[in-house]
TORSEVEX-983392 format. One line per field, with one value per residue (C-alpha): z, y, x; residue number from 1. Coordinates in steps of 0.1 Angstrom, whole numbers. Each point is the difference from the previous one (the first is absolute). Layout:
<sites>
w: Z:...
v: Y:...
u: X:...
resi: NUM:...
</sites>
This chain:
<sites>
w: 92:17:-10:-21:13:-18:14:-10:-16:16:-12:6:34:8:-13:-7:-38:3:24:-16:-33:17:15:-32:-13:28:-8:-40:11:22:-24:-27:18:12:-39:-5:27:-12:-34:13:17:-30:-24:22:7:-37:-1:22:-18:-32:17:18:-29:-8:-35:-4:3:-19:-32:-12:-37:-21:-23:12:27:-8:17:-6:24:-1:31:21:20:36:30:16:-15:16:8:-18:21:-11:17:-25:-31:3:2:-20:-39:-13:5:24:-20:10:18:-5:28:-8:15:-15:-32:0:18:-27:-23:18:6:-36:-12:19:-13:-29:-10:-6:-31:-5:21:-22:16:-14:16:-22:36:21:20:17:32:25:-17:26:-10:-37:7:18:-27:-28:19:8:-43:-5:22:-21:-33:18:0:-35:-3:-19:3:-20:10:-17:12:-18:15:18:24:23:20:-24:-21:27:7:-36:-10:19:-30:-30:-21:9:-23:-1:-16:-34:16:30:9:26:19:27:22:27:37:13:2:12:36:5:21:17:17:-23:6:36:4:-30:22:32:13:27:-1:30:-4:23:-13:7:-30:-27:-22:11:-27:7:10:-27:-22:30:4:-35:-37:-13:12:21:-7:21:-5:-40:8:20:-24:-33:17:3:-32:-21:23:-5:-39:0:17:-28:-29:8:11:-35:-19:21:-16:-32:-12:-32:12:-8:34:-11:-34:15:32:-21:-33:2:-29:-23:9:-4:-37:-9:3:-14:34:1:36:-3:-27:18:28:-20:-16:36:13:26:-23:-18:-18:-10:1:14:36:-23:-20:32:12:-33:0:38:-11:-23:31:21:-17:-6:24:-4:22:-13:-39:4:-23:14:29:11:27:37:33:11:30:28:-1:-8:31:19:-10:8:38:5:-3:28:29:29:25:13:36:-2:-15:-17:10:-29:9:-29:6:-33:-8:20:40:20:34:-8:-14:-34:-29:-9:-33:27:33:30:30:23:-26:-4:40:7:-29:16:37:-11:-18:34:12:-33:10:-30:-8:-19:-10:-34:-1:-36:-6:-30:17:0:32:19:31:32:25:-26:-10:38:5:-27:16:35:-17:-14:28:21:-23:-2:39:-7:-13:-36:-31:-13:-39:-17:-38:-16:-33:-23:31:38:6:31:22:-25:16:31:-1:-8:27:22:-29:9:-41:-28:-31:-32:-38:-24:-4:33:14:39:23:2:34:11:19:-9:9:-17:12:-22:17:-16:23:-31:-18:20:10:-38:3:31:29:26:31:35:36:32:5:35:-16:-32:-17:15:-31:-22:-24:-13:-41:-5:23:-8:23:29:8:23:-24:-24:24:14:-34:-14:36:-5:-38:8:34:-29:-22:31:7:-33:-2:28:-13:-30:21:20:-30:-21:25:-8:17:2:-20:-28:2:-3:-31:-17:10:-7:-19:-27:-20:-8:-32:9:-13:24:29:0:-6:31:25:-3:-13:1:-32:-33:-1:-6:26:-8:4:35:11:-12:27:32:-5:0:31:14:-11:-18:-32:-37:2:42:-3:-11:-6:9:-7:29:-6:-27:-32:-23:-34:-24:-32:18:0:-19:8:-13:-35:-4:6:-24:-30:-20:18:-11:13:-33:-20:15:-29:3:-25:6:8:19:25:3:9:28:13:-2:22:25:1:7:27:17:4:19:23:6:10:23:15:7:17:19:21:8:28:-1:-35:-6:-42:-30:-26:-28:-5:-11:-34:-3:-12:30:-14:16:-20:-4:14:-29:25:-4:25:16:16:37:33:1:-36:-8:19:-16:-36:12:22:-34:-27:-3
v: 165:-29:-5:-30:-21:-29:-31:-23:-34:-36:-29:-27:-8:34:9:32:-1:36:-7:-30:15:28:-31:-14:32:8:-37:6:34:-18:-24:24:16:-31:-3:32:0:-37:15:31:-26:-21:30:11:-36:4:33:-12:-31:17:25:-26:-18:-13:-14:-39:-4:-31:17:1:-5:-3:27:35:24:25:30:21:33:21:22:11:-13:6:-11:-11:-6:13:-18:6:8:-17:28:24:-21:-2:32:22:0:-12:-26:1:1:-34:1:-23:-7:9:-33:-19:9:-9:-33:-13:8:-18:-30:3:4:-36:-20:-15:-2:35:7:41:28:20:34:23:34:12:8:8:31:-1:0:12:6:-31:-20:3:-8:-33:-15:8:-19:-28:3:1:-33:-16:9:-12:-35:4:2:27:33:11:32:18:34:28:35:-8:29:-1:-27:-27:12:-9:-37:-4:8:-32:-20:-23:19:32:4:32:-1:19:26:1:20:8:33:3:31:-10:7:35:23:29:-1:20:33:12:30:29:-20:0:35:4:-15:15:-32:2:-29:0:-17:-16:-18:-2:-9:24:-26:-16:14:-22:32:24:-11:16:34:5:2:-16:-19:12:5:-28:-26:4:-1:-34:-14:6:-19:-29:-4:5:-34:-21:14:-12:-31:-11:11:-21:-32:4:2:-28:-19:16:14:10:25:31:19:30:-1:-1:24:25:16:-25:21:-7:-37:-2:17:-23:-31:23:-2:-33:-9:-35:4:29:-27:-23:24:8:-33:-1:-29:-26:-10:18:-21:-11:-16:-30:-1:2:-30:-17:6:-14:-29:-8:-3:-16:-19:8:-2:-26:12:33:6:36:14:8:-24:-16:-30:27:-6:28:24:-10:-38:3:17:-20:-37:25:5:-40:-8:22:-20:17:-31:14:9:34:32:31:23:29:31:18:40:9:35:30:-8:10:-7:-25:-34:5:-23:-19:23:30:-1:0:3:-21:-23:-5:3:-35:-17:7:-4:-37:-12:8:-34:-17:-7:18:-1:36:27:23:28:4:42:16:31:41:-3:17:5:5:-24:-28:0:0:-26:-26:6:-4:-33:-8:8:-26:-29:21:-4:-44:3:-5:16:27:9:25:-2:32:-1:30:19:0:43:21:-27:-26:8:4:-38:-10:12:-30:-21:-17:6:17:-12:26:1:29:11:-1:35:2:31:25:7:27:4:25:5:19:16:19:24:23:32:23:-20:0:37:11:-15:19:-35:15:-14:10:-18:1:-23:-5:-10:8:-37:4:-18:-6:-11:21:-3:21:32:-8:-12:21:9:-26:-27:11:-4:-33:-17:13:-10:-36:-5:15:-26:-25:7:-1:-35:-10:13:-19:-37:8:10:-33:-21:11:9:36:31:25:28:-27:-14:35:6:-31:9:36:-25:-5:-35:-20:-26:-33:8:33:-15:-25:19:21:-28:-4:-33:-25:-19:-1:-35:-14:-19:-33:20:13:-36:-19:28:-7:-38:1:26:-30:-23:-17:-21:-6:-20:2:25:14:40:4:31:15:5:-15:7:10:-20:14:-11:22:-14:-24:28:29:-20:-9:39:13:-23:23:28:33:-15:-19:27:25:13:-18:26:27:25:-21:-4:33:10:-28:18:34:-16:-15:37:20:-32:15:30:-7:-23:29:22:-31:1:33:1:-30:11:-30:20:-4:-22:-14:-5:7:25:-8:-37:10:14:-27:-37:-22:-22:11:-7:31:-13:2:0:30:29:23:36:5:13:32:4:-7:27:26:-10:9:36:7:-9:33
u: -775:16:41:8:21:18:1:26:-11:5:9:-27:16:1:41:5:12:14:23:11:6:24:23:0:13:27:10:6:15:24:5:4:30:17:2:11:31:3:7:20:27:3:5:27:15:2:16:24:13:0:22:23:1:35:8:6:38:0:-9:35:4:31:11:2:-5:-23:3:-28:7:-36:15:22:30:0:22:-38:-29:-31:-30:-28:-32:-33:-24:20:4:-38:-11:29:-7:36:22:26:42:15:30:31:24:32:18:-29:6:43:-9:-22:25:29:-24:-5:37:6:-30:1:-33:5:18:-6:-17:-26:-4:-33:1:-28:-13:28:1:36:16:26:40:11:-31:7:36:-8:-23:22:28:-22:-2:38:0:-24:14:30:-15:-2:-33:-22:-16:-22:-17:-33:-10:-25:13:33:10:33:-11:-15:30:25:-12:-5:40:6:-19:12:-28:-14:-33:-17:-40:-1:-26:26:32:25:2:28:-9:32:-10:-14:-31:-19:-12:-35:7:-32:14:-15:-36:0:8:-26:-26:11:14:31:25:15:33:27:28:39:23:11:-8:-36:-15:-37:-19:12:-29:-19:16:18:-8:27:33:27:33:14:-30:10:41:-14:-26:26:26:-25:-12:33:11:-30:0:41:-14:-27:21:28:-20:-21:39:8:-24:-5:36:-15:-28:5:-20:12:-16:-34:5:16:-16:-32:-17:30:3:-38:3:29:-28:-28:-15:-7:8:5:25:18:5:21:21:11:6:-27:-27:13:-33:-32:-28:-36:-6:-12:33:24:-19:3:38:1:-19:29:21:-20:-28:-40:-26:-16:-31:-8:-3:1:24:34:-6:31:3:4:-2:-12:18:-32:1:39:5:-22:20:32:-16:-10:36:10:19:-14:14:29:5:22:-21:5:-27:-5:-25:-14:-4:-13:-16:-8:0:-30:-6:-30:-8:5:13:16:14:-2:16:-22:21:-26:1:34:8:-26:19:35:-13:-19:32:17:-7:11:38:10:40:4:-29:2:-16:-10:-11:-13:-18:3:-8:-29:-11:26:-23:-6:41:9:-27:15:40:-13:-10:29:20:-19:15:34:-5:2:32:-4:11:-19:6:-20:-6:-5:-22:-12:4:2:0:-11:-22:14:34:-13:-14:37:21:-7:21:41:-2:-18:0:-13:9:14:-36:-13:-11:7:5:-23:9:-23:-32:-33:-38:-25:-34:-25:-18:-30:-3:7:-21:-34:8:-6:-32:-6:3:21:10:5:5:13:35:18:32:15:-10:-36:-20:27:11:-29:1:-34:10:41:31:12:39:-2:-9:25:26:-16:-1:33:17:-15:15:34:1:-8:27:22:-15:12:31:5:-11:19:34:-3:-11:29:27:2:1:-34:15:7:-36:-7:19:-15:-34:-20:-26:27:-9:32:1:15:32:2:-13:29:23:-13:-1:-42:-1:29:2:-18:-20:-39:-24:15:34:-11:-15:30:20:-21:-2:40:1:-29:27:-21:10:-12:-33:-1:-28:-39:-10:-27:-23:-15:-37:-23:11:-28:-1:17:-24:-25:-37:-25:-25:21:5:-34:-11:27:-11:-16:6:19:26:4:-12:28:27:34:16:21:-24:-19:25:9:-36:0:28:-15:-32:23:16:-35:-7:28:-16:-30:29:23:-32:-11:33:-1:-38:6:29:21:17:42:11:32:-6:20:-22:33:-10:-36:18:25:-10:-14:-26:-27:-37:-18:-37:-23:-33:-18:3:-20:3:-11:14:10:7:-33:-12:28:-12:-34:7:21:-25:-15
resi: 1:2:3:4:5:6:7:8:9:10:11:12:13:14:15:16:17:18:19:20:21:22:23:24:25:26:27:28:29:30:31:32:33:34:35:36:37:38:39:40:41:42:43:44:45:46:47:48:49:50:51:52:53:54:55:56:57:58:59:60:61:62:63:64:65:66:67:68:69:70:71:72:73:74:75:76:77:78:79:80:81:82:83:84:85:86:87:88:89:90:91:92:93:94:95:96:97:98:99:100:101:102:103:104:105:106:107:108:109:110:111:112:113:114:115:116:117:118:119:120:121:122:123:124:125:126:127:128:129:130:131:132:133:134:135:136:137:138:139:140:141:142:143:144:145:146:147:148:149:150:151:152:153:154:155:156:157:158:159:160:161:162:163:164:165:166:167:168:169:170:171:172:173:174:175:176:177:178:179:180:181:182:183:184:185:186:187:188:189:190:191:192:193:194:195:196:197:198:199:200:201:202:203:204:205:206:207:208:209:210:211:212:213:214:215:216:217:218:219:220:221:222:223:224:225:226:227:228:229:230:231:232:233:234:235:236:237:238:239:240:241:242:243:244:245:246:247:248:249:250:251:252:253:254:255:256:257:258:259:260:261:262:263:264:265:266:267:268:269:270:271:272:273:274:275:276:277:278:279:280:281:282:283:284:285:286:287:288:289:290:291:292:293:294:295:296:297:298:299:300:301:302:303:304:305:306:307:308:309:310:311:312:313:314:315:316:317:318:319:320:321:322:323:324:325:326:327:328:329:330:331:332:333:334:335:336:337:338:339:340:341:342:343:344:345:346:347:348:349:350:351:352:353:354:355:356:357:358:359:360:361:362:363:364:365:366:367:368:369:370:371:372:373:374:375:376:377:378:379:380:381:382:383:384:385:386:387:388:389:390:391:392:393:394:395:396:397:398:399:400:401:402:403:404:405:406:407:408:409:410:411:412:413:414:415:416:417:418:419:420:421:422:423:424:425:426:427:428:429:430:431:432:433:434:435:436:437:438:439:440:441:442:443:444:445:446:447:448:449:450:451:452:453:454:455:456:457:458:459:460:461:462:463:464:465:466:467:468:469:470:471:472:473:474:475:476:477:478:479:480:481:482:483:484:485:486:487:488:489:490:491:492:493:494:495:496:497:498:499:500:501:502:503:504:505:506:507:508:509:510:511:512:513:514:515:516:517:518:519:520:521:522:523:524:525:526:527:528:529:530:531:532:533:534:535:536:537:538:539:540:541:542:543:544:545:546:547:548:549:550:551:552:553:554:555:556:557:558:559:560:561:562:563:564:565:566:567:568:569:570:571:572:573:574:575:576:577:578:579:580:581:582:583:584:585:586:587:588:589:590:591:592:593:594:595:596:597:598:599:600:601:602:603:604:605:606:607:608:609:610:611:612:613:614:615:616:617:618:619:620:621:622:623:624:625:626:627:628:629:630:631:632:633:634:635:636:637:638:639:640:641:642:643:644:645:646:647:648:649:650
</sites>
């Protein structure tokens, strides 16, 4: 039987319709996905503006300030990533810039359009000891102007408590309290689990008092970490209790730090009321009634009929109108360099401190023809190549002949230190932590581990470090002594910056180094910072060493500063979120707290497996108040770990 063959059909003048039909496809195809990419670059045009969206700075109403702090308070804020915000299932904390924050108040205090500063901290989370100090004195200067402060809070802990002793009227919501915990914690020891699961930590360190890889070899504290961590907290504790007199003579902080189950029973546990009969609230009422009563002061709005609405600017537009002003004409310039956060040797931040980052904003402002640079630090520290990286930096404008200043904020420890040796001056405050002069590595190996599951490992080496460091088969003698040589020529290295920095001898450096963390207070007395004073205090020091005066000069911050109101995009994706379902009671912010804690975990175990090489960081600031937002992005196990949960399952 013959095979059938199909024969395509002709148009009349002999086209082949088939054909045409499959360019008429390829054509809507193409068309289709012009469309599509068409599409694509518009949704993200739109991402992108939303993101970059700044609020309109001529939105500036008369009556109040409101204040409405759903965060933290940082020295940075951090950018927030669009790829991430997408795909992770809650909404990023917002982040407040410290020096934001005090100069909206000041432009505030001096307007007159503003007549009283409402401050909600229903939502706040905190901040660093030196950032809480600065915004409450940006409050005292306001209420200095004679002008109001009326402050409304749900759950007020140490840090909403301390801004909010600087008000006219503290109210407290009936279903609210006040808990003061005072500074300290537990730090998470994994020594016991290691050895549990067969892990070696091989450690190399020198101080007697770098205490950041004990949670890697011990189960609990050591003497001297404790003798070093107690001394801490009982300053910054003296610190907050007498700023919070200072502005409230007639709290009674002992009352509710001592027997809190008898002052509890005394209001018949009723929080709200156990706050005003110790001083710390004023008034118990409703959101809707605090605005009522600010309304009195200030007039209605006459826009919004919601009850309790008052006539606000609001903190976004407010501090948008406060940047138009600006003068940014002048011919002399200050130069300031944020190092904010833990410093790595890549491009991250801003809100962390990416050396490579930090280096190409230093080494572009090299041809700006600036008069002085400050060096503004609020970092642990981290690793040794990224803190080198950013003095080499420094040095190069150091090497132009201009003042260098460095501003120390929550903390400038280890490879925050480090960072400031290049400095003529350094500037901290009573609260600042700084030191931490001591040098370590860490490097997990799993030989014990993979031989009780019967993986053992054999080779031939020429040399002694043949194949190493090897972390499945374990370190030889000859890495040990490799990697303990290298920190101890580190610590050396530092002693040494430190010496010429501060005019003292080695053995001195020595003696204030170990990885012992100083307070403010110690550290000046000890010769490591010079004089107590803020960022404005250090600015106001280089432009008279530039010999510069009043009004002759800009600061300018190095680098583009990320908005401080965050993102359109961020506020439309946490309407209606859990974000505004969360608990602002007591309990409720305890628990964040307790999350934020077992995030640490999986951080610390990170740390650990990713083996950073030689670290210059402080492991006493993680328990002692620094602002840092806890992320509330969900995390997942992997790496190494991963594969220990699994080998250990059964």
């Amino acid at each position: 039987m013959p095979a059938l063959s199909i024969q395509p059909k002709l148009f009349p003048h002999g086209v082949n319709y088939m054909g045409f039909a499959r360019k008429v496809w390829r054509l809507l195809v193409g068309i289709k996905d012009g469309l599509s990419l068409l599409f694509l670059l518009l949704f993200f045009g739109l991402l992108f503006a939303a993101l970059s969206a700044r609020p309109n700075p001529g939105v500036v109403r008369d009556g109040a300030l409101l204040l409405d702090l759903d965060g933290v308070v940082v020295e940075e804020a951090s950018p927030i990533d669009p790829l991430q915000l997408l795909i992770s299932q809650s909404v990023p904390i917002r982040e407040y810039a410290s020096r934001d924050l005090v100069r909206a108040i000041d432009a505030a205090a001096a307007d007159k359009r503003i007549e009283a500063l409402a401050l909600d901290l229903t939502g706040f989370l905190g901040g660093g000891a030196v950032h809480m100090q600065e915004v409450a004195g940006a409050l005292d200067r306001f209420h200095a102007a004679d002008k109001k402060i009326f402050t409304y809070g749900f759950a007020y802990t140490d840090d909403a408590l301390l801004l909010a002793a600087h008000s006219d009227e503290i109210w407290v919501d009936p279903m609210g309290g006040v808990a003061v915990t005072g500074p300290g914690g537990e730090n998470l020891y994994y020594g016991d689990a290691l050895a549990r699961f067969n892990v070696t930590a091989n450690v190399y360190r020198v101080g007697t008092y770098k205490s950041a890889v004990e949670p890697y070899t011990q189960n609990a504290m050591s003497p001297e970490a404790r003798e070093n961590t107690t001394q801490l907290l009982a300053t910054l504790w003296q610190e907050w209790r007498a700023n919070v007199r200072s502005a409230r003579p007639d709290a009674d902080i002992e009352l509710v730090t001592g027997d809190v189950a008898a002052w509890l029973a005394a209001s018949k546990n009723d929080l709200a009321q156990a706050a005003l009969a110790a001083g710390l609230a004023d008034r118990i009422g409703t959101r809707v009634e605090w605005g009522e009563r600010i309304a009195q002061e200030v007039g209605e709005d006459r826009w919004n009929k919601k009850p309790g609405a008052f006539a606000a600017t609001e903190f976004d537009p407010w501090l948008a109108h406060t940047d138009k002003g600006l003068d940014l004409g002048k011919d002399k310039r200050i130069g300031v360099i944020t190092i904010a956060g833990e410093i790595s040797d890549g491009d991250a931040g801003p809100g962390s401190a990416g050396a490579e980052r930090i280096e190409r904003l230093l080494d572009n402002a090299l041809d700006d023809d600036l008069a002085a640079l400050v060096v503004r630090v609020d970092s642990p520290g981290g690793t040794v190549t990224g803190s080198e990286t950013i003095r080499r930096a420094i040095l190069r404008h150091r090497a132009k002949g201009i003042p260098i200043v460095v501003s120390m904020g929550n903390y400038a420890a280890s490879g925050g230190y480090w960072v400031a040796t290049p400095a003529h001056r350094i500037f901290a405050e009573p609260e600042t932590l700084t030191g931490s002069i001591g040098v370590f590595a860490v490097f997990p190996s799993f030989e014990d581990l993979l031989t009780e599951y019967g993986v053992n490992s054999d080779g031939v080496r020429t040399t002694g470090l043949s194949g190493q460091p090897d972390l499945l088969a374990g370190l030889t003698p000859e890495v040990d002594a490799l990697l303990q040589g290298s920190v101890e020529n580190t610590y050396a290295r530092f002693l040494g910056l430190v010496s010429e920095a501060r005019g003292i001898s080695l053995e001195r450096a020595d003696e204030l180094g170990q990885g012992r963390v100083w307070d403010g207070g110690a550290a000046r007395q000890l010769g490591l910072i010079d004089q107590f004073g803020d960022l404005d205090a250090a600015i106001a020091w280089a432009a008279e060493r530039a010999d510069l005066g009043d009004g002759e000069y800009d600061v300018r911050f190095l680098g583009d500063d990320v908005p401080p109101y965050g993102s359109l995009f961020a506020q439309m994706m946490a309407s209606g979120t859990e974000t505004d379902a969360r608990g602002h009671d007591l309990a409720a912010t305890f628990a964040r707290r307790e999350m934020a804690r077992l995030a640490r975990v999986l951080d610390d175990v990170d740390r650990l497996m990713v083996t950073e090489g030689v670290q210059v960081r402080c492991m006493d600031c993680a328990v002692l108040p620094a602002g840092t937002a806890a992320t509330t992005a969900p995390r997942r196990g992997g790496g190494v770990w991963e594969l220990l949960a699994r080998l250990t399952s059964n």
